[in-house]
Every structure is written in structure tokens, then in C-alpha cells.
PyMOL Python script that loads the backbone (N, CA, C, O; Angstrom):
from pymol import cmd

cmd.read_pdbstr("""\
ATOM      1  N   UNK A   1     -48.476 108.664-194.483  1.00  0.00           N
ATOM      2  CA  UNK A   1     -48.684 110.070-194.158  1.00  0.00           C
ATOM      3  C   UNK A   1     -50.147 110.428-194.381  1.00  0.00           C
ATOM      4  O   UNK A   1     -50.614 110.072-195.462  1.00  0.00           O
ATOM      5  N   UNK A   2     -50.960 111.086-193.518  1.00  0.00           N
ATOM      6  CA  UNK A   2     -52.005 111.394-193.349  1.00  0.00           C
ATOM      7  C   UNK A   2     -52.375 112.513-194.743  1.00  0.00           C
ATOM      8  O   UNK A   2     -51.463 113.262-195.094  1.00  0.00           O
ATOM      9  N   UNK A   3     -53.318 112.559-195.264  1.00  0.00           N
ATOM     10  CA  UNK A   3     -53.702 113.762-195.905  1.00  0.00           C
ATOM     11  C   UNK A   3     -54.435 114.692-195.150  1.00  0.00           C
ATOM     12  O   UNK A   3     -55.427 114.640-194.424  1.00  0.00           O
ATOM     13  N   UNK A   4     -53.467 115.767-195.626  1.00  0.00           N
ATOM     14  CA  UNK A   4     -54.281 117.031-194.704  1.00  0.00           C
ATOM     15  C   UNK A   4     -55.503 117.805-195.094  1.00  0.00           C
ATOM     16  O   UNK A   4     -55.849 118.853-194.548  1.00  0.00           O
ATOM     17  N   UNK A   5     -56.017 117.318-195.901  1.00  0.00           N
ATOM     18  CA  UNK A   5     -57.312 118.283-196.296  1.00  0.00           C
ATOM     19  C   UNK A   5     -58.254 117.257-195.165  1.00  0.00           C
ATOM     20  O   UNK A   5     -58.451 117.593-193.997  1.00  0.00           O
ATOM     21  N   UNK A   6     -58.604 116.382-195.578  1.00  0.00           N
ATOM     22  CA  UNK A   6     -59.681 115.282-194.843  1.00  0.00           C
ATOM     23  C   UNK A   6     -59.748 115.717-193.526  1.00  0.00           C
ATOM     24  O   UNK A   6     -58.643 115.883-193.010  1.00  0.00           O
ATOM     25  N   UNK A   7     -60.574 115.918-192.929  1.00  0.00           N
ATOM     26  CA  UNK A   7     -60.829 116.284-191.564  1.00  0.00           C
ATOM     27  C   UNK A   7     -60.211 114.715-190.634  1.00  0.00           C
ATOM     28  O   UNK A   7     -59.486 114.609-189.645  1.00  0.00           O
ATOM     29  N   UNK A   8     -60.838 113.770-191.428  1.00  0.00           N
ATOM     30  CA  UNK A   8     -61.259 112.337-190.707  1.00  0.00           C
ATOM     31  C   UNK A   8     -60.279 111.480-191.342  1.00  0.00           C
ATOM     32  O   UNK A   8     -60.510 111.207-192.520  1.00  0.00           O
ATOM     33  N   UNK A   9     -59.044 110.908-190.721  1.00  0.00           N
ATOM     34  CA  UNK A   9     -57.953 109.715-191.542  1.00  0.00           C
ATOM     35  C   UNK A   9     -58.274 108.414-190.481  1.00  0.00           C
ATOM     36  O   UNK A   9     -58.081 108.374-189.265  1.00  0.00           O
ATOM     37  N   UNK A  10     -58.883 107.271-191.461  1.00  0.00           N
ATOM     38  CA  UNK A  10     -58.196 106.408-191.049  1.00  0.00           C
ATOM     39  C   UNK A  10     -57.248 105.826-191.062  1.00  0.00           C
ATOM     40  O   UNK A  10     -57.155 105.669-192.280  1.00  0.00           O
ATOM     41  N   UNK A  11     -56.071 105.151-190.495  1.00  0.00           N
ATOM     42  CA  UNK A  11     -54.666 104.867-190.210  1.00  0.00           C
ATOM     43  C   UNK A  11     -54.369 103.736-189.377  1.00  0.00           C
ATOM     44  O   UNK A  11     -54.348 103.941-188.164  1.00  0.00           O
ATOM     45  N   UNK A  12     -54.082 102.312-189.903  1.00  0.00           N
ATOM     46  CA  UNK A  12     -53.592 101.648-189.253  1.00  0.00           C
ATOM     47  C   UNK A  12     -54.601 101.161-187.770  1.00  0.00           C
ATOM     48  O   UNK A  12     -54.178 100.825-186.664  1.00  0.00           O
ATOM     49  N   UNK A  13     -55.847 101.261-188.184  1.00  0.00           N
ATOM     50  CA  UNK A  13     -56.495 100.843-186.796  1.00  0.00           C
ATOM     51  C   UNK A  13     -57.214 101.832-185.986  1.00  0.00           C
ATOM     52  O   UNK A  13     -58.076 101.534-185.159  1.00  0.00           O
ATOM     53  N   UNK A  14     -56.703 103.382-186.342  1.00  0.00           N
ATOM     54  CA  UNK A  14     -56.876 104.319-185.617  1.00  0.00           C
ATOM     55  C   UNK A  14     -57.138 105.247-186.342  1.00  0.00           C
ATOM     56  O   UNK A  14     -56.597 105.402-187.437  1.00  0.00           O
ATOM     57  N   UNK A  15     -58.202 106.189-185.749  1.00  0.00           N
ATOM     58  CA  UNK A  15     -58.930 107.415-186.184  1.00  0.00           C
ATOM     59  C   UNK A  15     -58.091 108.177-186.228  1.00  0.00           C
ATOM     60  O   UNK A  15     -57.051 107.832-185.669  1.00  0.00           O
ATOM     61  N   UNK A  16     -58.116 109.428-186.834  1.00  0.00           N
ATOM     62  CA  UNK A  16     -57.153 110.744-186.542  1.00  0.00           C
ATOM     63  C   UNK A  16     -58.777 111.953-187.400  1.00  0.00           C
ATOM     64  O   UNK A  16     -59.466 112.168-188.397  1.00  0.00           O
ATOM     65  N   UNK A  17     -58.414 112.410-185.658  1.00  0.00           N
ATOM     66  CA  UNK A  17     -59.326 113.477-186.106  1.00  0.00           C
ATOM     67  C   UNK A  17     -58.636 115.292-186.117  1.00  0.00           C
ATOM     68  O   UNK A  17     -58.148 115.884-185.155  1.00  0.00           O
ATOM     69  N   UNK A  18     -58.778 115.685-187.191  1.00  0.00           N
ATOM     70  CA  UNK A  18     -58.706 117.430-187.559  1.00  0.00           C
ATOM     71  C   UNK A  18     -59.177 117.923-186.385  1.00  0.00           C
ATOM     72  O   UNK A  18     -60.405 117.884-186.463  1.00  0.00           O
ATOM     73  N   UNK A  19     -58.730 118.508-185.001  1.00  0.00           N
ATOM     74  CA  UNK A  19     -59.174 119.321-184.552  1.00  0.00           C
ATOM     75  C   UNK A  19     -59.264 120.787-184.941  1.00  0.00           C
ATOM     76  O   UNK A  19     -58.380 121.642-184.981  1.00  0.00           O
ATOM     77  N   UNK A  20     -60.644 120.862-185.235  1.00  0.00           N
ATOM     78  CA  UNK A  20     -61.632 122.247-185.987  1.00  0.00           C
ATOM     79  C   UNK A  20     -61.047 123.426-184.509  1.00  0.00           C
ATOM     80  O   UNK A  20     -60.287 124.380-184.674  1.00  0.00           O
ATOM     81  N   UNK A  21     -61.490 123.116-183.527  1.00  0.00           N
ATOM     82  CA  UNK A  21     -61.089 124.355-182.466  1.00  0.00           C
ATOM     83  C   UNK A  21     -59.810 125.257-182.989  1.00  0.00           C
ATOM     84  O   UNK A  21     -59.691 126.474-182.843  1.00  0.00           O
ATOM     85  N   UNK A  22     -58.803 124.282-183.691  1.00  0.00           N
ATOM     86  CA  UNK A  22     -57.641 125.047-183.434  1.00  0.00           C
ATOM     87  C   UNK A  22     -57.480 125.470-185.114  1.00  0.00           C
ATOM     88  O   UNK A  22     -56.343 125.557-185.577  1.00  0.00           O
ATOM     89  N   UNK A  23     -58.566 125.701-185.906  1.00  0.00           N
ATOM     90  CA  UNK A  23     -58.313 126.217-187.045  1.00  0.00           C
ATOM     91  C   UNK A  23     -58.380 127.696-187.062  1.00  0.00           C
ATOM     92  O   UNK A  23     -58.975 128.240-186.132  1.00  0.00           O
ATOM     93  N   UNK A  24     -57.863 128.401-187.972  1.00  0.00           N
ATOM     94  CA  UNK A  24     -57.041 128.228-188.888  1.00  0.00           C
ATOM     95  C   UNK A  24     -55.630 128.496-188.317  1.00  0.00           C
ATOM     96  O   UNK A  24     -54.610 128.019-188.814  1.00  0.00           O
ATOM     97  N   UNK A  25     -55.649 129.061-187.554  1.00  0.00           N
ATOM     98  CA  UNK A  25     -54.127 129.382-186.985  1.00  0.00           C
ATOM     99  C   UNK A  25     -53.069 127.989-186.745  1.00  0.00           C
ATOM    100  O   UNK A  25     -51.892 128.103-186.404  1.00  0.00           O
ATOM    101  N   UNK A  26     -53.941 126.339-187.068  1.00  0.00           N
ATOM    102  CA  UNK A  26     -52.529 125.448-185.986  1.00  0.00           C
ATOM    103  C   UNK A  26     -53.419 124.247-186.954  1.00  0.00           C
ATOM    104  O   UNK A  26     -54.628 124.412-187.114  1.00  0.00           O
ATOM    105  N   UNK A  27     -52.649 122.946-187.622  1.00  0.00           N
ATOM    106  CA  UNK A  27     -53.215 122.093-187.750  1.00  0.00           C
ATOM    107  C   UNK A  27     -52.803 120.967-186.971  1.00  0.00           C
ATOM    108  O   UNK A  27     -51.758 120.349-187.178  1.00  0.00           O
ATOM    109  N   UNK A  28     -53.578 120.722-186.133  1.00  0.00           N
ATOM    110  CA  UNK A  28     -53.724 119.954-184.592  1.00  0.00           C
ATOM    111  C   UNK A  28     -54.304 118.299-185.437  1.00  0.00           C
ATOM    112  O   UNK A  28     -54.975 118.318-186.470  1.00  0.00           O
ATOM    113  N   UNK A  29     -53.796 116.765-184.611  1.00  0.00           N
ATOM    114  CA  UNK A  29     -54.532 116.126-185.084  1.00  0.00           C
ATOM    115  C   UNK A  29     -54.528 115.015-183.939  1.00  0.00           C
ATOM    116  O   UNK A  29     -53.488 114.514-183.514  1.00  0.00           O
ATOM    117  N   UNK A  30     -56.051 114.621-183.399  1.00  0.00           N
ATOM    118  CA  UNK A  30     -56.206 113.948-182.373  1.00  0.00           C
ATOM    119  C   UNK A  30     -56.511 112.474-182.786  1.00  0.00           C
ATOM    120  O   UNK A  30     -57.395 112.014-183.509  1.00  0.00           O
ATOM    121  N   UNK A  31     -55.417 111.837-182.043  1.00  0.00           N
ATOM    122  CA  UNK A  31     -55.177 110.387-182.442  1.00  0.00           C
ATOM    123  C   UNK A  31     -56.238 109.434-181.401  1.00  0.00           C
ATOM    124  O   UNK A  31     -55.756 109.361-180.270  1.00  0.00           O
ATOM    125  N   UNK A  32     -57.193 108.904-181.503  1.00  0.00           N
ATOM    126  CA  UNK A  32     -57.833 108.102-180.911  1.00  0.00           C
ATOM    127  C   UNK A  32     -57.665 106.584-181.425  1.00  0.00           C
ATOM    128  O   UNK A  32     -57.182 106.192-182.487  1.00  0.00           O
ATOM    129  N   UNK A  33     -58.120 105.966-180.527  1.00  0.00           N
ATOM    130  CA  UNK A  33     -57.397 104.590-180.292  1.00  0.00           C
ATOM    131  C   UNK A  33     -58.727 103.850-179.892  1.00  0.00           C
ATOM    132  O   UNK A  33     -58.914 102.690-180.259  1.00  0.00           O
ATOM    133  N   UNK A  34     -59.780 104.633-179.027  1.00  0.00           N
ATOM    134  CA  UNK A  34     -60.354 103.776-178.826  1.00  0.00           C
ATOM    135  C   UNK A  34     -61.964 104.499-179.050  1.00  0.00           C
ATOM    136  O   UNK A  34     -62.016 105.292-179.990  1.00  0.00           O
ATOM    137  N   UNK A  35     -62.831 104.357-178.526  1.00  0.00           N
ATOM    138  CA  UNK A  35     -63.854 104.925-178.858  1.00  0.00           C
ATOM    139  C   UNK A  35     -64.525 105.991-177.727  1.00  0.00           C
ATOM    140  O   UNK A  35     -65.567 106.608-177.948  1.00  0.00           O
ATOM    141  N   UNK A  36     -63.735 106.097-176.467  1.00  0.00           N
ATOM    142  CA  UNK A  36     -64.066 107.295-175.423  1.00  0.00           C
ATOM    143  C   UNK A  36     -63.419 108.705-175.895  1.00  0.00           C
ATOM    144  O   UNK A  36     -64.020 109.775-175.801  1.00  0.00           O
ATOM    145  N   UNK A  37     -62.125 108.557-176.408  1.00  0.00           N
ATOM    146  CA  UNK A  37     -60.964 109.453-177.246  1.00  0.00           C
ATOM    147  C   UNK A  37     -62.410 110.205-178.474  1.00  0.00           C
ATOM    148  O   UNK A  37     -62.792 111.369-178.355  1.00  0.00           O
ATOM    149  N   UNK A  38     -62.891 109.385-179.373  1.00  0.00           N
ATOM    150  CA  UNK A  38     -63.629 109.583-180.213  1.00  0.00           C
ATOM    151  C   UNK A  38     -64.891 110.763-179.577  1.00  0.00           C
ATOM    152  O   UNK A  38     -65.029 111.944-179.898  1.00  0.00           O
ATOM    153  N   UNK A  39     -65.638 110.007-178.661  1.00  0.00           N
ATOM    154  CA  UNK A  39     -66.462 110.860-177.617  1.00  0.00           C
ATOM    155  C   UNK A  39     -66.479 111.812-177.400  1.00  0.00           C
ATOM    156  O   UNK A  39     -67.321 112.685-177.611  1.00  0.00           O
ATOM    157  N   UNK A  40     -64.884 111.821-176.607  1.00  0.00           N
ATOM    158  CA  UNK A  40     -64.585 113.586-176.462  1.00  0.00           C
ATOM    159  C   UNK A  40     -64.499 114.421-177.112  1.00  0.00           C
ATOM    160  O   UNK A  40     -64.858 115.571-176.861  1.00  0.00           O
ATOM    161  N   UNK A  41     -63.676 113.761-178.733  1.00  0.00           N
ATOM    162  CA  UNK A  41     -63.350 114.818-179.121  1.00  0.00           C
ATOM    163  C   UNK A  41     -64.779 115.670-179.705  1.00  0.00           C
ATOM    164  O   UNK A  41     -64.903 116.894-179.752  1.00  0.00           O
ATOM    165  N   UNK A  42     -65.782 114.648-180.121  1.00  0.00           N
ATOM    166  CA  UNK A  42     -66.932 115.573-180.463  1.00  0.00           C
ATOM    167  C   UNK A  42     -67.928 115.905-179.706  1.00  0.00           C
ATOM    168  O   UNK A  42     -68.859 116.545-180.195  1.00  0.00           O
ATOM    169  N   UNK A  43     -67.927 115.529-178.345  1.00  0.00           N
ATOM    170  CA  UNK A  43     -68.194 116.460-177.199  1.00  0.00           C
ATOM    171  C   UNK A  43     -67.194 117.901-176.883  1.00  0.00           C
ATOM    172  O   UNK A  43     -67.765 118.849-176.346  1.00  0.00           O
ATOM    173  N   UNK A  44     -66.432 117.968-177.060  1.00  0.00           N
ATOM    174  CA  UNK A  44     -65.406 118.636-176.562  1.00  0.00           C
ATOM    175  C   UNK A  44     -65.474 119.779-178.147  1.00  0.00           C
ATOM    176  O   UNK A  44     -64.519 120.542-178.294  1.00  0.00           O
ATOM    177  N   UNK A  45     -66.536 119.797-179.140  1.00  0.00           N
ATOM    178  CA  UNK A  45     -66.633 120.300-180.498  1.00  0.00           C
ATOM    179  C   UNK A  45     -65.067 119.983-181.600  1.00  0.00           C
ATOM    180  O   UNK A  45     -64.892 120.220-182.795  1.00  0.00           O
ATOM    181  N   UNK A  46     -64.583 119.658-181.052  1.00  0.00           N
ATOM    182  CA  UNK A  46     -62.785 119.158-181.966  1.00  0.00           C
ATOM    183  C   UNK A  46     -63.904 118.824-183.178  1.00  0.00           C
ATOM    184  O   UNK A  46     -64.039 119.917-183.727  1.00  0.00           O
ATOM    185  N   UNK A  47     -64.808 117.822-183.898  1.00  0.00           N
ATOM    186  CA  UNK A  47     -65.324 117.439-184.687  1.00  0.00           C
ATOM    187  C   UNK A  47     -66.797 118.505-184.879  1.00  0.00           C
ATOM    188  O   UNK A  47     -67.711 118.569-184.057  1.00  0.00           O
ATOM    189  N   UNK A  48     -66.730 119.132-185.937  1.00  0.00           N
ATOM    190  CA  UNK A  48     -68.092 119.926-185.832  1.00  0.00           C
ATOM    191  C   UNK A  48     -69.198 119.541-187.268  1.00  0.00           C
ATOM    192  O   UNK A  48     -68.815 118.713-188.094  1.00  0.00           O
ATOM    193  N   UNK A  49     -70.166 120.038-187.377  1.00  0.00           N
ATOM    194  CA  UNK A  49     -70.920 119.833-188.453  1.00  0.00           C
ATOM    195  C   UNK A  49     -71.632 118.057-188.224  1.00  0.00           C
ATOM    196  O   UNK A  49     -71.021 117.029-187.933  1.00  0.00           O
ATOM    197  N   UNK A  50     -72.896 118.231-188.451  1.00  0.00           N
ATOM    198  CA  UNK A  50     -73.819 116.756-188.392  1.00  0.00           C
ATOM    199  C   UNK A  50     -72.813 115.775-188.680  1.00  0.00           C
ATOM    200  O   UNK A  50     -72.202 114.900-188.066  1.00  0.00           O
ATOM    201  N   UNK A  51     -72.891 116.456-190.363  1.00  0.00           N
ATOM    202  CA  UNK A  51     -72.488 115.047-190.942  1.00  0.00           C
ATOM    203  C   UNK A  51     -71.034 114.187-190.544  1.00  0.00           C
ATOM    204  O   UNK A  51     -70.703 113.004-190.459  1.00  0.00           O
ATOM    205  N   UNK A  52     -70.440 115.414-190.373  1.00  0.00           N
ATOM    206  CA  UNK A  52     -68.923 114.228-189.797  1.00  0.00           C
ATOM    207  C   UNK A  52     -69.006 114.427-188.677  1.00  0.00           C
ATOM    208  O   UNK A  52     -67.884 114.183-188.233  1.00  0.00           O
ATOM    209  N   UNK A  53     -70.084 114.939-187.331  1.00  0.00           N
ATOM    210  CA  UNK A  53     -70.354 114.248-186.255  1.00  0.00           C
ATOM    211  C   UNK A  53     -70.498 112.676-186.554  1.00  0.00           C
ATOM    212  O   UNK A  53     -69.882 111.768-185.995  1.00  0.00           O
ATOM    213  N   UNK A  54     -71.363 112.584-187.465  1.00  0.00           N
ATOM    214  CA  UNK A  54     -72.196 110.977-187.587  1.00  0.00           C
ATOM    215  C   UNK A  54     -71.089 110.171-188.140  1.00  0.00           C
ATOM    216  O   UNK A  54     -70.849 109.063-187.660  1.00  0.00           O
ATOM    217  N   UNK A  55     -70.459 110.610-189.031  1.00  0.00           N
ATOM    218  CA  UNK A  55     -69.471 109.696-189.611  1.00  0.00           C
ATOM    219  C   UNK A  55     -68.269 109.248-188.516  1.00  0.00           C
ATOM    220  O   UNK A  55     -67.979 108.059-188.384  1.00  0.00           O
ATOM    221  N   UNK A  56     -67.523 110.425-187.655  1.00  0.00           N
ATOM    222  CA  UNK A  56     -67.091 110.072-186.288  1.00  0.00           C
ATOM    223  C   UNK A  56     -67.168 109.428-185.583  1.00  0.00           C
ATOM    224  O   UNK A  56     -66.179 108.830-185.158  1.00  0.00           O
ATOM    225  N   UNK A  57     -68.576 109.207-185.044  1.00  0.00           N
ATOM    226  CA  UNK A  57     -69.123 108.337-184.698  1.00  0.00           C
ATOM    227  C   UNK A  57     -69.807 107.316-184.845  1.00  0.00           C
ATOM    228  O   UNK A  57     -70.520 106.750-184.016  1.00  0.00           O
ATOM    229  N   UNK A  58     -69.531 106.966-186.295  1.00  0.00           N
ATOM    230  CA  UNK A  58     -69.618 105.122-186.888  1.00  0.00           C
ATOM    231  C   UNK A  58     -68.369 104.468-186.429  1.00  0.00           C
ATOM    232  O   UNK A  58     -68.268 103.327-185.979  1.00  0.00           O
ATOM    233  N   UNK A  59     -66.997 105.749-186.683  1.00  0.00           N
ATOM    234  CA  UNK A  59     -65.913 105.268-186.694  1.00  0.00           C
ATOM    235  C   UNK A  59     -65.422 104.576-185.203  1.00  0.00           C
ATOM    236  O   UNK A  59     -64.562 103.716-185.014  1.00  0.00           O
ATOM    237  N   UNK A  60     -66.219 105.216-184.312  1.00  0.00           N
ATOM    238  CA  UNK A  60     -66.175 105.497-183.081  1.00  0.00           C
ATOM    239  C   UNK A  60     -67.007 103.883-182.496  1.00  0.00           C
ATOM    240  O   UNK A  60     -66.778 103.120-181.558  1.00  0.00           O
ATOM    241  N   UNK A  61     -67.408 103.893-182.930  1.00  0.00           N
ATOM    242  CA  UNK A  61     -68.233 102.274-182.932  1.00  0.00           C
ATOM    243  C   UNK A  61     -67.921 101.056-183.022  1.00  0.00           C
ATOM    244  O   UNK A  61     -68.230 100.019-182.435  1.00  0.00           O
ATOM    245  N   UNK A  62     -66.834 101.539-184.388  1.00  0.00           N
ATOM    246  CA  UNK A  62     -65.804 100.345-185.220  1.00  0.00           C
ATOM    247  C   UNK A  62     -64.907 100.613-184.224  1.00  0.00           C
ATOM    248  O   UNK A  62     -64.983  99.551-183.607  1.00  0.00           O
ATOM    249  N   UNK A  63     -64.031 101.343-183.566  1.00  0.00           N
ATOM    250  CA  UNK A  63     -63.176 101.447-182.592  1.00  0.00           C
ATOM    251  C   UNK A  63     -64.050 100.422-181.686  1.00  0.00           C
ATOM    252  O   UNK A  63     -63.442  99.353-181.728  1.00  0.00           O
ATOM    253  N   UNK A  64     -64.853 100.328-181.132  1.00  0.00           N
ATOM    254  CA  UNK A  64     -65.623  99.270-179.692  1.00  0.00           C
ATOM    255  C   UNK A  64     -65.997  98.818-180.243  1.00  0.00           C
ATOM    256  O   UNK A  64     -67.132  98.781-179.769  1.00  0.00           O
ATOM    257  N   UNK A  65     -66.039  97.992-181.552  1.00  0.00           N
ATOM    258  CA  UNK A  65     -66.282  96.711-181.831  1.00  0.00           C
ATOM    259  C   UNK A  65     -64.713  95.916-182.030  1.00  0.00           C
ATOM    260  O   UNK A  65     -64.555  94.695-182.029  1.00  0.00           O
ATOM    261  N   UNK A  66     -63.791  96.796-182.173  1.00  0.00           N
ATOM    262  CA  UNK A  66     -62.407  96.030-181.944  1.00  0.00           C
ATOM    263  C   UNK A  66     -61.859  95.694-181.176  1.00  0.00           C
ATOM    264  O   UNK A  66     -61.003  94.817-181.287  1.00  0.00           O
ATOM    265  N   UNK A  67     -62.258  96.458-179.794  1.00  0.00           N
ATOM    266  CA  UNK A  67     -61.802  96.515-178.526  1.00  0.00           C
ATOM    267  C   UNK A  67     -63.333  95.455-178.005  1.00  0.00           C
ATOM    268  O   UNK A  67     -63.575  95.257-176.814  1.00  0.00           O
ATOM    269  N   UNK A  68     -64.031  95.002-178.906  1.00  0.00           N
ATOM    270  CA  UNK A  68     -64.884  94.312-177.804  1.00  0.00           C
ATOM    271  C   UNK A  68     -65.820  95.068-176.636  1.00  0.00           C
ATOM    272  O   UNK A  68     -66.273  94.635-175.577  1.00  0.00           O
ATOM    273  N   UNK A  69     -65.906  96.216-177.198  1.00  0.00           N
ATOM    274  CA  UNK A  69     -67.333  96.993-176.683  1.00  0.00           C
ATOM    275  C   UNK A  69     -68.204  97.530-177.134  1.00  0.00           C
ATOM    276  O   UNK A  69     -68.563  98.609-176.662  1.00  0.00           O
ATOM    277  N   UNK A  70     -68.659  97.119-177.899  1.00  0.00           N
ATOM    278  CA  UNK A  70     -69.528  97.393-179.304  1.00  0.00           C
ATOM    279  C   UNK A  70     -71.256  97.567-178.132  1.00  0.00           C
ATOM    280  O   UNK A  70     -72.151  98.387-178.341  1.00  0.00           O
ATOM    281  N   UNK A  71     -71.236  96.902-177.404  1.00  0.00           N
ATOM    282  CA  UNK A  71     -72.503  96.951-176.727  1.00  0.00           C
ATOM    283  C   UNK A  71     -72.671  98.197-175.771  1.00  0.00           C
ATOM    284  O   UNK A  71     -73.776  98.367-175.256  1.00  0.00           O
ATOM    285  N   UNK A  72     -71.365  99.319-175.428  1.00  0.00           N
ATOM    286  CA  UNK A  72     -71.487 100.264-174.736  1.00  0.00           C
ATOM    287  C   UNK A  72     -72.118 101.655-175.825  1.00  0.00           C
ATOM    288  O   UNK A  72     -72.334 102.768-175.344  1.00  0.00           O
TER     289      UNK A  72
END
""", "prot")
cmd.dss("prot")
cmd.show_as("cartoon", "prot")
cmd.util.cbc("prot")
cmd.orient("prot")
């Protein structure tokens, strides 16, 4: 079971990101799998603030280095 304070869970292989858009009214949580999922969501602002932009997107990295696209 995920902890709900952490914005950012890793789980079994896979990110789970806190989507921020839908706070406080709904706790929403976007399951990415691979590292385009990751992309969006902090294009798309779901992930806000530098620092766990950047951390997102290490995670987001380690996702395409598992899948063997670490060079995109």
C-alpha cells in the first residue's frame, strides 16, 4: 500500500505520482510505467515544484533505462 503523504511512491517497478492538479478536493494517483507517462505528467503540471520536478525525472530516466531507452 502506497503512503499517502509522499507525493512520489516507488512500487514494484513503477512510479506513482500525487497528482497536485486535483488537490485538495480528490487524492488522484498516476501510475506510470514507463518514462513518456512520467513526461506528461510534469508537463501536464500533475508534478509541481523544482525539486520533485527533478526528482520525477531521475525516476523517469530509471523508467528508460529499464525499458532500454535510456539514450532518448
Amino acid at each position: 500500500m502506497r503512503n499517502p503523504l509522499p507525493p512520489l511512491q516507488w512500487e514494484k517497478d513503477e512510479l506513482w505520482i500525487l497528482d497536485q492538479r486535483k488537490l485538495p478536493s480528490r487524492e488522484v494517483w498516476i501510475r506510470c510505467r514507463d518514462e513518456e507517462i512520467v513526461a506528461k505528467a510534469i508537463e501536464s503540471l500533475a508534478v509541481r515544484g523544482a525539486p520533485l520536478i527533478g526528482i520525477a525525472a531521475a525516476y523517469g530516466v530509471a523508467l528508460a533505462a529499464k525499458h532500454g531507452n535510456a539514450s532518448r
